[in-house]
DOKOLKE-997157 format. One line per 3 residues: their letters; for each residue x, y, z of C-alpha. Coordinates in pm, whole numbers, plus 50000, padded with zeros to 5 digits. Example, Ala and Ser with C-alpha at 12.3 -4.5 7.8 and 13.67 -1.06 7.14 Angstrom:
as) 51230:49550:50780  51367:49894:50714
//
This chain:
xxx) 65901:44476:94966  65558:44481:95120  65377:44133:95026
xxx) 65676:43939:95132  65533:43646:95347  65692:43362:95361
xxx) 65414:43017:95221  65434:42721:95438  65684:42480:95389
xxx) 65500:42174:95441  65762:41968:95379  66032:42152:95601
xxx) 66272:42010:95845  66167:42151:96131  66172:42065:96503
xxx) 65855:41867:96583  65659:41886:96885  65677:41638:97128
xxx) 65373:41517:97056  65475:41355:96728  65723:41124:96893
xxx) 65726:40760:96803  65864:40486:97069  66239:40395:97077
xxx) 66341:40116:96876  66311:39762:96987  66581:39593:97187
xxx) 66644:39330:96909  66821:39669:96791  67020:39713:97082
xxx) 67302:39976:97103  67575:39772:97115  67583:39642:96733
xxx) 67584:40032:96666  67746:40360:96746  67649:40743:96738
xxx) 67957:40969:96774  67871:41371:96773  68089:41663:96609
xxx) 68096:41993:96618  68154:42099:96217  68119:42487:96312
xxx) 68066:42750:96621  68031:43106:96588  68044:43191:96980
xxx) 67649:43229:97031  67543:42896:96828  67684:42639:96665
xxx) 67643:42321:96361  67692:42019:96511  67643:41631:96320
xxx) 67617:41331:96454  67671:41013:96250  67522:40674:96361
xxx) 67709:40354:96241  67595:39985:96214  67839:39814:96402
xxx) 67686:39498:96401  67662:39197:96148  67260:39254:96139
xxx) 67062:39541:95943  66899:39792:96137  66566:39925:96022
xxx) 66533:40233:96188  66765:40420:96443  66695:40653:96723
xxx) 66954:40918:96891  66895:41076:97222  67112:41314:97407
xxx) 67122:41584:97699  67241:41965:97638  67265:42168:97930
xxx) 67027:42461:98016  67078:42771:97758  67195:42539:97469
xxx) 66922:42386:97222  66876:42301:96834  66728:42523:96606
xxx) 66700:42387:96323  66777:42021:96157  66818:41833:95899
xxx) 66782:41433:95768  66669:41346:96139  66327:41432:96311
xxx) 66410:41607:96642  66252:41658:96968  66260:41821:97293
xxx) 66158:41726:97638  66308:42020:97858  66706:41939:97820
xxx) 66670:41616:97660  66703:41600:97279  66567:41314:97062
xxx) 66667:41267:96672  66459:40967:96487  66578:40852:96116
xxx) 66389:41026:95831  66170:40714:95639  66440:40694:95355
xxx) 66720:40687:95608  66671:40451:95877  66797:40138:95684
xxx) 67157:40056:95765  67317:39767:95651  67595:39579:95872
xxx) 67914:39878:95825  67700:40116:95667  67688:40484:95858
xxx) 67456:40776:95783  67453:41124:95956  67233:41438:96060
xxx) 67287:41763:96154  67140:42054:96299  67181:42395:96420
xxx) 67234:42455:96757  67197:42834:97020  67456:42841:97310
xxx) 67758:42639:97362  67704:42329:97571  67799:41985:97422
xxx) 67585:41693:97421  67609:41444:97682  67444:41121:97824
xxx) 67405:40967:97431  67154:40684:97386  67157:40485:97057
xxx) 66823:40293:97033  66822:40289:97402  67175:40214:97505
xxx) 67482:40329:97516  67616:40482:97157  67973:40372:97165
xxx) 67911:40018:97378  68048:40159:97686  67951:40444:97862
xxx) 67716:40697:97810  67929:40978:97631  67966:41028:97286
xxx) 68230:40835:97160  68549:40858:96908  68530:41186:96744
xxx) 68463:41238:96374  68744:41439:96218  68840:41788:96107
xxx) 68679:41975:95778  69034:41930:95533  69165:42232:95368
xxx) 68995:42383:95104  69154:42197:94814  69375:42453:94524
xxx) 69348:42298:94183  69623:42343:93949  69710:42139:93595
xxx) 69355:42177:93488  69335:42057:93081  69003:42054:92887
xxx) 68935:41685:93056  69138:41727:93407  69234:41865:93683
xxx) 69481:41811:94023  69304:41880:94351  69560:41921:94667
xxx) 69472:41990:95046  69595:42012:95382  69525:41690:95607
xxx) 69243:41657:95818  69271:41576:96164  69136:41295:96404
xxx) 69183:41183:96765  69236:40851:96675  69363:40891:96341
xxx) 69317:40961:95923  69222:40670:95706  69146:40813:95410
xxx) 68946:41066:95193  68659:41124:94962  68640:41367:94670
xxx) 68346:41547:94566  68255:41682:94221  67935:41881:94276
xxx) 67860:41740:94579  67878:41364:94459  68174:41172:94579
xxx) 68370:41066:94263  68696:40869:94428  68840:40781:94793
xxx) 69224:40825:94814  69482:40833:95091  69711:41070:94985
xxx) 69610:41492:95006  69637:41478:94640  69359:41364:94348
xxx) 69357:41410:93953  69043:41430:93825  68954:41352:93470
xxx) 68730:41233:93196  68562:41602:93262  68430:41803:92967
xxx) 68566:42123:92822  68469:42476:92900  68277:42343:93203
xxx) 68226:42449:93556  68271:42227:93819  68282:42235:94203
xxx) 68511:41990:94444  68517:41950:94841  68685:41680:95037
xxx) 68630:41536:95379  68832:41278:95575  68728:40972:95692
xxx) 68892:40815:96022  68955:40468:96117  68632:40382:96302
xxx) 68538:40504:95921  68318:40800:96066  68304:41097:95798
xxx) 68374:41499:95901  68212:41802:95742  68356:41885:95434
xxx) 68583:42123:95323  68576:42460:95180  68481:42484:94781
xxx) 68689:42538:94513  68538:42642:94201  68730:42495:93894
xxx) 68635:42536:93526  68806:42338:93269  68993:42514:92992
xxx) 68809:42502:92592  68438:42440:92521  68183:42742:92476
xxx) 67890:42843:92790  67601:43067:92734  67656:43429:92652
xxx) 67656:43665:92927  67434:44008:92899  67581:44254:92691
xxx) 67633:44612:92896  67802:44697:93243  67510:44753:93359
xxx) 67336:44561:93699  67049:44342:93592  66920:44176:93928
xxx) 66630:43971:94017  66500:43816:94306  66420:43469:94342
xxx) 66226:43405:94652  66304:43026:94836  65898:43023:94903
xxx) 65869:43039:94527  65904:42628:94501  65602:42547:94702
xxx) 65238:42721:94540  65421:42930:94280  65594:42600:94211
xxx) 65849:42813:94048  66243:42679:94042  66568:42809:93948
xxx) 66506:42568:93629  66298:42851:93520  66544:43098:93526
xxx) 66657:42873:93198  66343:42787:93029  66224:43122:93061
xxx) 66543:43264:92864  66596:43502:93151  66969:43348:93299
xxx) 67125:43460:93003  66975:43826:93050  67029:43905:93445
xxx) 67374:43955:93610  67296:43920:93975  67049:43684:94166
xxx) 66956:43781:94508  66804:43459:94702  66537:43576:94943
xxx) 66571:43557:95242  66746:43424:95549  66629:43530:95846
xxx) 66703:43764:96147  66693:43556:96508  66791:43681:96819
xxx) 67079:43921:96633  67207:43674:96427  67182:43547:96032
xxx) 66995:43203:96009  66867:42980:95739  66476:43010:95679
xxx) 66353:42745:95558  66586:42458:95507  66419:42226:95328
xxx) 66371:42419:95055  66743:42556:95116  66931:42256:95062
xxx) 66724:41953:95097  66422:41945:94826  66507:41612:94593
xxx) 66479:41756:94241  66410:41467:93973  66654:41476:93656
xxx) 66341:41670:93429  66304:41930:93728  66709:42021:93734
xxx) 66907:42253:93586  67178:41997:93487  66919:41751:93427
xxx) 67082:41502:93673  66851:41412:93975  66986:41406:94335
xxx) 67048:41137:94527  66937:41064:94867  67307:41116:95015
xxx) 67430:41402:94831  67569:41671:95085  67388:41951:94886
xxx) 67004:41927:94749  66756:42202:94724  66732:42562:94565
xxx) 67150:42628:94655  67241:42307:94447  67026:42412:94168
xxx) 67157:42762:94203  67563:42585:94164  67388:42391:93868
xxx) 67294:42731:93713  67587:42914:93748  67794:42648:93597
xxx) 67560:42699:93309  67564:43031:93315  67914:43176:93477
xxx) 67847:43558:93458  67629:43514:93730  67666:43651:94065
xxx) 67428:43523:94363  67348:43745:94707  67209:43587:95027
xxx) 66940:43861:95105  66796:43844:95493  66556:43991:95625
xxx) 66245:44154:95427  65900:44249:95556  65830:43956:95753
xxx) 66171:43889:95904  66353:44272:95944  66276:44272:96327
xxx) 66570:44096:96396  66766:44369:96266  66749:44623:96594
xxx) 66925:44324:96790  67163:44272:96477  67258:44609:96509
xxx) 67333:44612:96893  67620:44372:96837  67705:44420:96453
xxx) 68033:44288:96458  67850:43928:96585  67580:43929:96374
xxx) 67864:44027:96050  68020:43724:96206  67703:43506:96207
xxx) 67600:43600:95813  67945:43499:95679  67933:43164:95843
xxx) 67562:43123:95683  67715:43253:95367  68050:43021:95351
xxx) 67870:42712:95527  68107:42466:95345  67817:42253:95179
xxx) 67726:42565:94944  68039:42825:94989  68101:42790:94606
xxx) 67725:42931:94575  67734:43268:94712  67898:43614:94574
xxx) 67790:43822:94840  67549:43891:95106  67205:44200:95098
xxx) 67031:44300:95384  66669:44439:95291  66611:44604:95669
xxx) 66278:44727:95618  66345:44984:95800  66570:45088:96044
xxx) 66487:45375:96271  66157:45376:96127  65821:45173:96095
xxx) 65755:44874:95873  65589:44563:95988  65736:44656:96317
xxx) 65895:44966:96424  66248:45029:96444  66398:45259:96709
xxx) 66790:45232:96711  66875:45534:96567  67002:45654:96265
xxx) 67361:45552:96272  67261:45219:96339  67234:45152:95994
xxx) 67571:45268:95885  67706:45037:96173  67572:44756:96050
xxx) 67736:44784:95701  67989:44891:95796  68095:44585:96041
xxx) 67963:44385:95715  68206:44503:95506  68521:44461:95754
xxx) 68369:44149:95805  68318:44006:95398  68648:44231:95312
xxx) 68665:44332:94933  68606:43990:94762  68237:43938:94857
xxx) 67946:44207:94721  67771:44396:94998  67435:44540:94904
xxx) 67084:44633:95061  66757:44707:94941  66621:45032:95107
xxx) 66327:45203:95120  66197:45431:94835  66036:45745:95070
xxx) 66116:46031:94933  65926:46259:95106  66022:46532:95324
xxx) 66123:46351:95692  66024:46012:95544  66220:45730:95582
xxx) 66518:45798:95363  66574:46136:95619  66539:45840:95896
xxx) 66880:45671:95830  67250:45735:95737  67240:45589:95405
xxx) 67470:45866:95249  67750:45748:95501  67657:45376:95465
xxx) 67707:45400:95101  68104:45377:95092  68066:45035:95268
xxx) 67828:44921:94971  67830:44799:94683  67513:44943:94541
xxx) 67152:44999:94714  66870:44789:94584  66554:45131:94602
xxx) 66273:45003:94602  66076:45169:94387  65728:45074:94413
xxx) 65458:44936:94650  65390:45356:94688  65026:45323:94663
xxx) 64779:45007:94732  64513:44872:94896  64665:44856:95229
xxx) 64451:45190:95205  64123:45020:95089  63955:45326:95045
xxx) 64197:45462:94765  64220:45700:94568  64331:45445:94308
xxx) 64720:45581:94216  65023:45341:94036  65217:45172:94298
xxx) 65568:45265:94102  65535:45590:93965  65843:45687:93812
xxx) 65790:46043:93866  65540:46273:94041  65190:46366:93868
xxx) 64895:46625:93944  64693:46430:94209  64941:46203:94320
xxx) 64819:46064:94683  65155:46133:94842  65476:46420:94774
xxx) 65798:46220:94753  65631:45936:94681  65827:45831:94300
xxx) 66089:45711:94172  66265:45993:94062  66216:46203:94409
xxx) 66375:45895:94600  66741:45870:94364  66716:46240:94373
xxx) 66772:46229:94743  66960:45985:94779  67187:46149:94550
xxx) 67147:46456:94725  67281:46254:95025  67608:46192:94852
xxx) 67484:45826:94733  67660:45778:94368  67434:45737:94094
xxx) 67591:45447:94041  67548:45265:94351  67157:45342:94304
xxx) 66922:45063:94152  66598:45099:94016  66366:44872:94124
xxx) 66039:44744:93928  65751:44516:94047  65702:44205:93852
xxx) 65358:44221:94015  65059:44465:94006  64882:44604:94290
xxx) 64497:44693:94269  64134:44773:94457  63740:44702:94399
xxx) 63467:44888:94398  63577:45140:94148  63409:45344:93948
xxx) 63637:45563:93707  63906:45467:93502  64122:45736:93540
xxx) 64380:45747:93892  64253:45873:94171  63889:45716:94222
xxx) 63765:45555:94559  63708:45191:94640  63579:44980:94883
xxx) 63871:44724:94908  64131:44532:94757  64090:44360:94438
xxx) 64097:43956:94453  64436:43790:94425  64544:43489:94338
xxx) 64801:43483:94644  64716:43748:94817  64408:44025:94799
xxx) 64529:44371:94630  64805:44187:94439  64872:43976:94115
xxx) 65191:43889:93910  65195:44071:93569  65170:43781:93407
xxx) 64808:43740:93500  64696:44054:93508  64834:44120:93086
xxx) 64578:43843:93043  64280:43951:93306  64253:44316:93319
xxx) 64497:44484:93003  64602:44781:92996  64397:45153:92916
xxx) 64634:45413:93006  64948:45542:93175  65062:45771:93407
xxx) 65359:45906:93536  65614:45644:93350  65351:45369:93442
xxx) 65082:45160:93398  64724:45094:93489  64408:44931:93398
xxx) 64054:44934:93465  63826:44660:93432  63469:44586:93569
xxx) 63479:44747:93944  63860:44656:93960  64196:44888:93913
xxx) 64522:44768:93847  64867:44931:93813  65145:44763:93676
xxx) 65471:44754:93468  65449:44665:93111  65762:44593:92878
xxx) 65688:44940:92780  65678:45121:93070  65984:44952:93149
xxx) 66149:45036:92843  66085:45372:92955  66228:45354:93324
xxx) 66502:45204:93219  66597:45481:92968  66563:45745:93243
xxx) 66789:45478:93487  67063:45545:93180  66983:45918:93178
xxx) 67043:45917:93594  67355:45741:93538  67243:45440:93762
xxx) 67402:45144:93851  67129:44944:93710  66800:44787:93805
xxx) 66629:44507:94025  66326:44327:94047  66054:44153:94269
xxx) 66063:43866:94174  66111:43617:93916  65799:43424:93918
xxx) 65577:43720:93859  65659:43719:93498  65584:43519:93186
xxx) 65682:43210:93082  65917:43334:92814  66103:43641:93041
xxx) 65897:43937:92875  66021:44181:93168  66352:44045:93220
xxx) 66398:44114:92870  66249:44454:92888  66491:44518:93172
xxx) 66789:44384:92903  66741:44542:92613  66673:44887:92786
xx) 66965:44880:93000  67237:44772:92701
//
């Protein structure tokens, strides 16, 4: 997936530089009417999530709070969330976000963050003193994640919730419940029946434990319930895949959400979602951009369940909308896809340890705030032992290695997939892996069947980025669609663990001066995004279609030339998919199409 660059995410929660730090708070805010205790909600051996929650002890308000801390050399935060962190060599400093700093007298708020190495914090400053009164060390512990809670009795209205106690060094008071991430009743007991819920609906609940100092740990696993009666949207007729990727970027320019998925009509004609991406750092699965992720506010008009989020919710962002959506729609499956153009470097670390970095991706992918969110994991490697925005040189079994310490990792519950490259030509980059032995550890590769042929050679000649087979002329043997499943399959991949992929997008040049493929040019046609590229549904509009070739697309207008998928042409691929006996098809990406899901539905009707 070439054009895969991640936009900026202005709004991110990143770490700050130094520079941007504002002065400690006054002392008329002094430490002692307040507390900061630090937990560790999760460590897998190279990194960590730890949370600290900062309390107004005091019979005052506090307007703003300020947490600072010392980790040893070789441990630091990577990422955080609903605090503003800083570094100054080994000393950490988290200020309140401008919606959070408030805290009336009893009132408690928390942040968290991600965290390389394994040192714990020490030398905690609250506002400039001491966080717990006394001395300088974190104070009484927050405690333990409860049990995932089982539901059982569950009636069109109801359902009982039970879970195994937390635990705390100073004891369990009591325990919140949470229905889609909003807490809907505190109890003492391990037990809570829910009700007043509506029929045939999908619901998720976690619990966490609150101690006496009335600090708050990380919340349990999720348990998906649905209650019994009521009707939900229609799931795709067929058995065969219908995947699309929706790309967390998409919510900043594109301003495209999962809410589209909905208005568009195109949920109720896709199987499988694939969220792009996470990312690859130093051999290990991470979170890209987490504001987008799991903190974006959406308003009540912008959601899927046309509720808005609140400022305390555990779960915001593009993985609560993506719970909203399968609740609406519960035939659908969603992947966690890392890695892609920009981010596959990672991957030659990955695969030097691949039992860690298996490790690392299943704590990204069961991170108890979204858990209930996630079917399964892809890993779009572009490409190993071979040359994409880097170069890859750990040999061809690394590949295999890597899924296969995936799959003993996820076991049999979870989908394991990848999207792989599309070369077919003799010694290209199919010949440069093991994917024939990799396949037995996979659910189903994700070929991607386009981005042949662009301006990345601005000269030309002009061809169709996705031919579906080859043609007189074509630029490049091997180089379409039906050469790359024919060696795959030739490698002892089943057809049915092959996916076609088609581009939602068009790719195109200037300076031509024929209509027919195969002219020159002097450069890549403008873009709205990016130079050489456009989605289709632009391009149906700006430069239609005058002919096809080779189970494609193209179109010539003024000095420009375009190839791109049309509901026809796709009607057409997906016939010969049938014909192959494939698994089913994918897509790049979701926003590329029109408002009403003409592809998607293209992709629908052909495959049922």
């Amino acid at each position: 997936m070439r054009f895969r660059h991640r936009a900026a995410a202005g709004f991110a929660t990143l770490l700050l530089p130094l520079a941007t730090m504002v002065g400690l708070a006054t002392p008329a805010q002094a430490a002692t009417s307040a507390t900061a205790t630090y937990a560790k909600t999760q460590d897998w051996g190279s990194g960590f999530e730890g949370k600290w929650t900062v309390k107004n002890t005091g019979t005052t308000a506090l307007s703003s709070w300020t947490v600072e801390w010392d980790f040893p050399s070789g441990t630091s935060v990577t990422s955080a969330w609903d605090a503003d962190v800083t570094s100054s060599g080994t000393h950490w400093t988290a200020k309140n976000k401008s919606w959070n700093g408030a805290l009336a007298p009893g009132a408690s708020v928390s942040f968290g963050f991600n965290g390389s190495g394994s040192g714990s914090p020490a030398n905690c400053k609250l506002n400039g003193g001491s966080c717990d009164g006394g001395s300088t060390e974190p104070g009484d512990s927050a405690p333990s994640a409860p049990g995932t809670p089982s539901a059982s009795d569950i009636t069109n209205t109801s359902v009982k919730l039970s879970w195994s106690a937390a635990t705390d060094d100073k004891g369990v008071k009591n325990y919140d419940v949470l229905r889609d991430g909003s807490k809907v009743a505190t109890v003492t007991a391990t037990s809570y029946t829910d009700t007043g819920l509506t029929a045939g609906t999908d619901y998720s609940y976690t619990v966490r434990a609150r101690d006496t100092a009335d600090q708050t740990g990380p919340v349990s696993g999720a348990r998906a319930v649905r209650t019994t009666g009521g009707t939900t949207e229609p799931p795709p007729t067929g058995d065969k895949v219908k995947l699309g990727y929706f790309t967390e970027w998409g919510v900043y320019g594109r301003n495209y959400h999962v809410k589209n998925l909905v208005t568009s009509g195109s949920a109720s004609k896709i199987t499988h979602i694939n969220y792009a991406f996470g990312n690859v750092k130093n051999g290990q699965c991470t979170v890209d951009d987490t504001y987008a992720a799991y903190d974006k506010a959406y308003t009540a008009d912008q959601s899927v369940s046309g509720t808005a989020d609140t400022w305390d919710q555990p779960l915001r962002g593009n993985f609560n909308q993506l719970r909203q959506l399968k609740a609406k729609y519960p035939h659908i499956k969603v992947l966690y896809s890392f890695g892609g153009w920009t981010y596959s470097g990672g991957f030659g670390q990955a695969a030097a340890n691949a039992a860690a970095f298996a490790k690392s991706c299943k704590a990204v992918v069961e991170d108890p705030r979204w858990a209930d969110v996630f079917d399964g994991i892809d890993i779009d490697w572009e490409y190993p032992n071979a040359c994409g925005l880097t170069c890859d040189t750990s040999g061809p079994a690394a590949f295999k290695n890597l899924m296969s310490a995936l799959r003993t990792e996820f076991g049999p519950n979870y989908l394991v997939t990848a999207a792989i490259t599309a070369d077919g030509s003799s010694g290209g980059k199919i010949d440069a892996a093991d994917y024939g032995g990799a396949a037995q550890y996979l659910d189903w590769y994700n070929v991607m069947t386009y981005d042949y042929f662009g301006a990345f050679d601005k000269d030309g000649p002009t061809a169709p980025h996705s031919p579906l087979t080859s043609y007189p002329g074509i630029p490049q043997a091997g180089f379409n669609s039906a050469d790359a499943i024919a060696k795959l399959k030739a490698k002892g991949v089943p057809s049915k663990k092959l996916l076609l992929g088609i581009g939602f997008y068009g790719r195109g040049w200037t300076g031509v001066t024929q209509s027919a493929p195969g002219g020159s040019a002097t450069g890549a046609a403008p873009g709205t995004y990016e130079a050489g590229i456009e989605d289709y549904k632009v391009l149906k509009n700006s430069c239609p279609v005058t002919g096809t070739i080779a189970g494609t697309a193209y179109a010539y207008c003024g000095s420009n030339w375009w190839s791109y998928d049309t509901p026809s042409t796709i009607a057409g691929k997906m016939s010969w998919a049938k014909n192959q006996g494939l698994g089913g098809a994918f897509f790049w990406e979701f926003s590329g199409d029109t408002g009403n899901g003409e592809l998607v539905t293209a992709i629908d009707k052909g495959l049922t």
